[in-house]
C-alpha positions in Angstrom: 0.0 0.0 0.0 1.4 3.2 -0.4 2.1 6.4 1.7 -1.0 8.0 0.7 -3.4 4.7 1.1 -1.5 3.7 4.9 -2.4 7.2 5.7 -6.3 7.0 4.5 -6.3 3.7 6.5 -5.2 4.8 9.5 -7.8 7.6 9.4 -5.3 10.2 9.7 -6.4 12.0 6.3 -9.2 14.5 6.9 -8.6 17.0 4.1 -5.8 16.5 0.7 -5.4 19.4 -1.7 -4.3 17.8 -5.4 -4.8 14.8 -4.3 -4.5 12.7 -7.2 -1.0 14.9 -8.5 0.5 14.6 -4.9 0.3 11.1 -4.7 2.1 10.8 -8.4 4.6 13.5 -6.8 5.2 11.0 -3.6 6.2 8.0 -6.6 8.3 10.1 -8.5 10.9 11.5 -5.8 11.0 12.5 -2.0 9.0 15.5 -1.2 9.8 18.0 1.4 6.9 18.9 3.9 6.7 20.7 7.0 4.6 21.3 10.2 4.4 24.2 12.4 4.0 24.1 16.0 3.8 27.6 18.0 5.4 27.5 21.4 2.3 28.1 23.8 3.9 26.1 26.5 7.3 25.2 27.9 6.5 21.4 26.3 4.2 19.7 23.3 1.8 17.6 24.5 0.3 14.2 23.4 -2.0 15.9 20.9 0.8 17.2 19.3 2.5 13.8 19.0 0.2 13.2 16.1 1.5 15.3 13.6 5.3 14.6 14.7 4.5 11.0 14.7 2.4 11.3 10.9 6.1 13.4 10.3 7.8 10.7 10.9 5.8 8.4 8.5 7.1 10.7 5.4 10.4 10.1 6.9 10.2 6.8 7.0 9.2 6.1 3.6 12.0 8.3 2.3 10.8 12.2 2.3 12.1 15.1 3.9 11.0 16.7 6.6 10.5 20.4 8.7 9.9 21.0 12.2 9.2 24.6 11.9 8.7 26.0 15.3 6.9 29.0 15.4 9.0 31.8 17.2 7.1 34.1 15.3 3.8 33.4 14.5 3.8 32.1 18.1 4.3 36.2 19.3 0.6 36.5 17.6 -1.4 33.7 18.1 -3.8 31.5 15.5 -7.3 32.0 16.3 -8.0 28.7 14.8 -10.6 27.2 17.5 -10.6 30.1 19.6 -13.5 31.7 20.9 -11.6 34.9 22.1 -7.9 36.1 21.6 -4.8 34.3 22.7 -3.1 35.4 25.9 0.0 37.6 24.8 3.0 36.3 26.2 6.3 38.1 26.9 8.9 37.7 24.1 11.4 36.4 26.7 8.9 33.8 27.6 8.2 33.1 24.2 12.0 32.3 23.2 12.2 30.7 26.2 9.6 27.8 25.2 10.8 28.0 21.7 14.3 26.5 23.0 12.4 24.0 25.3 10.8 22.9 22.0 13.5 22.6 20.0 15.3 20.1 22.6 12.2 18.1 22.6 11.6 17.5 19.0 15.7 16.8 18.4 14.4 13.7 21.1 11.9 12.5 18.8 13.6 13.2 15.4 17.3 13.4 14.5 17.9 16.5 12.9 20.7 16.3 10.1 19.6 19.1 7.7 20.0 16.7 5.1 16.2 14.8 5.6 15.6 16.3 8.6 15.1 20.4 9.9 14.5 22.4 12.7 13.5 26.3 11.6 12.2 28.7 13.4 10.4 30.9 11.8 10.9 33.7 13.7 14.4 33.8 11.1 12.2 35.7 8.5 9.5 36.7 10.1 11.1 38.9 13.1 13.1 41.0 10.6 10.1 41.5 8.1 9.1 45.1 7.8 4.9 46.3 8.1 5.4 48.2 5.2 6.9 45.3 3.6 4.6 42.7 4.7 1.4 44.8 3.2 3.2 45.2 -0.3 4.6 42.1 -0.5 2.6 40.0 0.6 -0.9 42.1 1.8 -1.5 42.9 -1.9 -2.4 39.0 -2.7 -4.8 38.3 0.0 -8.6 39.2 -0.5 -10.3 40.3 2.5 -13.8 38.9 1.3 -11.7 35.6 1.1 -10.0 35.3 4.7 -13.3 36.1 6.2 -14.5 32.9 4.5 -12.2 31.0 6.1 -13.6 28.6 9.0 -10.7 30.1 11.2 -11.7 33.3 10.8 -15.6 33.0 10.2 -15.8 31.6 13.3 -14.2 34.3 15.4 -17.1 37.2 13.7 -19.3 36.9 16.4 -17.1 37.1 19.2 -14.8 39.5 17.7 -11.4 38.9 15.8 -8.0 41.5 16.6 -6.3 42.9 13.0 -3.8 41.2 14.8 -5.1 37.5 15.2 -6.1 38.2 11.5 -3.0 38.8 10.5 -1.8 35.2 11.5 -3.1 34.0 8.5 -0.7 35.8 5.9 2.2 35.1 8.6 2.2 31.1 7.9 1.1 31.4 4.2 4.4 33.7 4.2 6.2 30.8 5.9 5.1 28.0 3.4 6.4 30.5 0.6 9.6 31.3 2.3 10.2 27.7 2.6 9.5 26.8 -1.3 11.3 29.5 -2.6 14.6 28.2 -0.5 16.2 26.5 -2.8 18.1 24.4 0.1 14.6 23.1 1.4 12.2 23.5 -1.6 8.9 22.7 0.5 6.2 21.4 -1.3 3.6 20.6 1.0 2.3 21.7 4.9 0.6 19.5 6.5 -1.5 20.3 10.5 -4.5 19.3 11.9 -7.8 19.8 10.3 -8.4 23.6 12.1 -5.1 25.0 9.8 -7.1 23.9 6.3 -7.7 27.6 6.0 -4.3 28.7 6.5 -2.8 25.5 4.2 -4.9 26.8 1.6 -4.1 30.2 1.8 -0.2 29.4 1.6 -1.0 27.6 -1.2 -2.8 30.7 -2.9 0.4 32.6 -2.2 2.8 30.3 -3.7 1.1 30.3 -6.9 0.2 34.0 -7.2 4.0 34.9 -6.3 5.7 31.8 -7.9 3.3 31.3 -10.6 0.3 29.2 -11.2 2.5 26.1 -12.2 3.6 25.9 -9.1 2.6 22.2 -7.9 2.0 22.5 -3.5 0.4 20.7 -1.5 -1.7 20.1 1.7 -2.9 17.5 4.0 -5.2 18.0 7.3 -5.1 15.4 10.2 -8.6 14.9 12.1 -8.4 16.3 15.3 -8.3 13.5 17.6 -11.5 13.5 20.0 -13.3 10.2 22.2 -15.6 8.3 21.1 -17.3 10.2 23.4 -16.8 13.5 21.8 -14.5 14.5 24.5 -10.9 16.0 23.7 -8.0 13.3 23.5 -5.3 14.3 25.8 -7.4 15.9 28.8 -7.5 13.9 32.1 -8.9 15.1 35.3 -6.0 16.6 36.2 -4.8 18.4 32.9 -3.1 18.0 30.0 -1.1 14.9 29.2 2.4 16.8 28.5 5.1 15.3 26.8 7.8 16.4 29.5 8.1 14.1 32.0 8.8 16.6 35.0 5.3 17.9 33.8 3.1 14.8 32.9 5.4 11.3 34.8 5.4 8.5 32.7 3.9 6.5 34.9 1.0 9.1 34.7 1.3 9.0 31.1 0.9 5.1 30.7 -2.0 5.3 33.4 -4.0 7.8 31.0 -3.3 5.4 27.7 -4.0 2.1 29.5 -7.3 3.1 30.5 -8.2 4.0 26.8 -11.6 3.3 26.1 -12.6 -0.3 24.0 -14.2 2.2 21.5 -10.8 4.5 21.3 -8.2 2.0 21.3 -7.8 0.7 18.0 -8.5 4.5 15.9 -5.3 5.6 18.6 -3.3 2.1 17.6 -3.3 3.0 14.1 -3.2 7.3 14.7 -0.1 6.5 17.2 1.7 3.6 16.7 3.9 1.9 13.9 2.1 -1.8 13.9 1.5 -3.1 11.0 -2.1 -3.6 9.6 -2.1 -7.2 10.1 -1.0 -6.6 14.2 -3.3 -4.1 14.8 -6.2 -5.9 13.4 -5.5 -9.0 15.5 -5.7 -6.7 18.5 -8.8 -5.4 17.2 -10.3 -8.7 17.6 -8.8 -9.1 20.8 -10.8 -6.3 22.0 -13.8 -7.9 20.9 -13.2 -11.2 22.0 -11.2 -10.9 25.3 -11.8 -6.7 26.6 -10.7 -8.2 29.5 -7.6 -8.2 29.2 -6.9 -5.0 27.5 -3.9 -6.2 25.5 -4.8 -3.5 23.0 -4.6 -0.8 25.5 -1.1 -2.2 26.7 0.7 -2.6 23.5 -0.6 1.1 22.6 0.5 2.3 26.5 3.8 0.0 25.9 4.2 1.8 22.1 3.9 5.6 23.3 5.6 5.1 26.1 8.9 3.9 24.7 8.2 6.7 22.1 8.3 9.2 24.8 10.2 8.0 27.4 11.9 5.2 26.9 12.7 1.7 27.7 13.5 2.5 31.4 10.8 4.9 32.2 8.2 2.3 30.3 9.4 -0.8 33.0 9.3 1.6 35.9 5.5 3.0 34.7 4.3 -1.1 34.0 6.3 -1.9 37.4 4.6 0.8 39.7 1.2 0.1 37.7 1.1 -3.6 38.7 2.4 -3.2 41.9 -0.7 -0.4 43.0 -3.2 -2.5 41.8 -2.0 -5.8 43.1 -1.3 -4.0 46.1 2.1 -5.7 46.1 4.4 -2.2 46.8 7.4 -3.9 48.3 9.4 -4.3 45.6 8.9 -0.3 45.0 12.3 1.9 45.4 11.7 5.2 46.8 11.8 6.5 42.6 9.1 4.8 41.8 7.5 6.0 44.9 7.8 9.7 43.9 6.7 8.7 40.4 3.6 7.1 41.1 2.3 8.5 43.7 2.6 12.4 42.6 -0.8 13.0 43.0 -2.1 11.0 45.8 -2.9 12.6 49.4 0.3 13.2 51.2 1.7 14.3 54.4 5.4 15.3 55.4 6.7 14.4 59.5 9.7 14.3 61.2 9.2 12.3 63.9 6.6 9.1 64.7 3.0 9.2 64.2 0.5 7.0 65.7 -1.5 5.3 62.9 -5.1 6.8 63.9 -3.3 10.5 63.8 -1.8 9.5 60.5 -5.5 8.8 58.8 -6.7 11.8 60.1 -3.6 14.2 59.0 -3.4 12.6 55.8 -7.3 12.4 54.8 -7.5 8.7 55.1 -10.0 9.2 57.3 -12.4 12.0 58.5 -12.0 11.6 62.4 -10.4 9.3 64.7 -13.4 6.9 65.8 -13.3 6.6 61.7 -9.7 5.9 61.4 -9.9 2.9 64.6 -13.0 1.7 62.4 -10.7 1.2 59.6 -7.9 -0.7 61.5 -10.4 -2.8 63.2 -12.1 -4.0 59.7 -8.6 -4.7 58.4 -9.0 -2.0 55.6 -5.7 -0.6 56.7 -2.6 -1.5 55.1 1.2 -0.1 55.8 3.5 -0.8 53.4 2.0 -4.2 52.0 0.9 -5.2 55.0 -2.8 -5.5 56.9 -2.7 -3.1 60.1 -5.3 -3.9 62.8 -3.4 -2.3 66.0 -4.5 1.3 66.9 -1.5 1.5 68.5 0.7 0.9 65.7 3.3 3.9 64.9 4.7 4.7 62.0 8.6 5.2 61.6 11.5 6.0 59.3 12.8 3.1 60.3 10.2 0.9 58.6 9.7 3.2 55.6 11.0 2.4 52.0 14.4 3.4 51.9 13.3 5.2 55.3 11.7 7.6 53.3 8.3 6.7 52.1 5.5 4.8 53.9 2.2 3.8 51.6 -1.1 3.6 53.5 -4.0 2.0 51.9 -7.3 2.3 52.7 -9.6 -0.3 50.8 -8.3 -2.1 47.4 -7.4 1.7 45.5 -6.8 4.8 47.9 -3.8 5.6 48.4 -1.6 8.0 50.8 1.8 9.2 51.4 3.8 10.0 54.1 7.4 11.5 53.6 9.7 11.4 56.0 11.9 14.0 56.6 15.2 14.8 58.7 
């Protein structure tokens, strides 16, 4: 099958412009293409995997590729799916996430300026002149046409900045910049389905300023939502960030493996590399066994080591069985801190009686409560069942005389730290 057709399968084409010429192009020689990404946070998140991951499936198959982060058009903002105007960050902060970026995707991707580039497109665009930017560029945009854009229509109502309606001529001037360079020749943008407006309007630039031989391209991913409608990559405690100090891995492979039967194949074939034949065996599994949610595992076990790693993918699978068999043990004090992040905690420096400890640490809501606990066995230290009121709890006994788990039932968990 080829580029074109794997893509189509895997659902990750929602809009193609020239379809039938691009995928002649894709047969003849490699193409260059690039994706933008503005820095609107210090670290990409697993939403924006898709596009580096569909990045790395041109790569793959032998085309070149740009990262194109978006120092520029990042000082502005794209109203794309905005109901009111960006936040305007500081330029400092700005650059600042731009470089965070730009060590993140040289994790992913290796960046040899032969198939593969990192540009920022602040390069052109932060020397580029107003008065320049309205007769170079200005002159070959129609107003009547930008407001018929989904991006911009939908921003009428609510009200739209000159300078959020600027953002559109700012990446049609990147695609351009980037096809006239005679180093990168770009042929083709691709983003998710919100940028069709501003793909097509690059396009419309290329050929009024190159000429209307000028063969470009452009291809739109589906945004990636639930089968509930929901947004993929939102958990009850925020985004799922790409950055480990941000989002843990263990945190990370706790959000995939409870992917939804419904979601898991459409995010094996969006996310992963399987082949056809492997992921439609696990689609079966889903159907015959759900149970055990092999399909959610292979696409945790896929991401993770995408993301993380080897190492960080053991330790998340390690502290995952280990919390729900209740079986912490075997748990170093790392794993400790990585897996319990969010849960209820409480710092002390000296011994604490094991009814205090419920209460200080919201295990339970008074002390008659707390002695209820211990006496139904619902309590356990460590591993192990506590049914003594008397019971303290010490450093000495802790993990690595640092970390002592309390559980309360089969699943809630609590913390205490200990500390010198």
């Amino acid at each position: 099958m080829s580029l074109l057709e794997e893509l189509k399968w895997r659902g990750l084409i929602y809009d193609i412009v020239n379809e039938e010429e691009l995928e002649k192009r894709l047969e003849e020689k490699p193409i260059t293409l690039y994706c933008g990404f503005d820095p609107t946070a210090e670290s990409m998140h697993i939403g924006s995997l898709l596009p580096m991951v569909t990045l790395m499936r041109f790569l793959k198959a032998g085309h070149r590729v740009i990262i194109l982060v978006g120092g520029g058009t990042g000082l502005i903002g794209d109203p794309s799916g905005k109901k009111s105007e960006r936040t305007m960050n500081r330029v400092e902060i700005v650059n600042s996430w731009v470089e965070a970026l730009k060590k993140q995707f040289s994790r992913f991707f290796n960046i040899d300026d032969k198939t593969c580039f990192l540009i920022n497109n602040f390069e052109w665009l932060g020397s580029l002149k107003a008065i320049d930017m309205w007769r170079d560029y200005g002159k070959h945009f129609s107003v009547n046409t930008m407001l018929a854009k989904d991006s911009i229509k939908s921003r009428l109502d609510t009200g739209i900045t000159y300078l959020e309606f600027s953002y559109m001529i700012m990446q049609s001037v990147d695609f351009l910049n980037m096809y006239l360079d005679k180093n990168l020749r770009c042929e083709m943008q691709i983003g998710g389905q919100d940028q069709w407006g501003n793909i097509t309007a690059g396009i419309d630039l290329i050929r009024k300023v190159a000429g209307p031989e000028a063969n470009v391209y452009g291809l739109t991913i589906p945004l990636i939502t639930k089968s509930d409608g929901t947004k993929f990559g939102k958990t009850e405690t925020g985004t799922v960030w790409l950055d480990r100090n941000i989002t843990t891995p263990y945190e990370m492979y706790q959000f995939l493996i409870n992917t939804a039967d419904n979601d898991v194949i459409k995010f094996l074939k969006y996310y992963t590399f399987l082949s056809k034949k492997d992921i439609n065996n696990l689609e079966q599994k889903v159907k015959t066994e759900p149970h055990l949610r092999e399909a959610q595992k292979v696409l945790a076990r896929e991401i993770l080591l995408m993301v993380h790693g080897e190492a960080a993918y053991k330790q998340a699978v390690k502290v995952s069985e280990s919390l729900f068999s209740g079986n912490i043990k075997n748990l170093s004090a790392v794993d400790i801190a990585v897996g319990f992040k969010d849960v209820p905690s409480l710092e002390i420096c000296n011994n604490i009686n094991i009814v205090d400890a419920l209460v200080a640490v919201n295990a339970a809501t008074s002390k008659r409560a707390g002695r209820e606990f211990i006496s139904n066995g619902a309590i356990c230290v460590n591993g192990e069942v506590i049914k003594d009121i008397n019971y303290n709890i010490n450093s000495d006994e802790a993990i690595e005389k640092i970390f002592t788990i309390i559980r309360r039932g089969k699943k809630n968990y609590f913390l205490i730290k200990h500390i010198k």
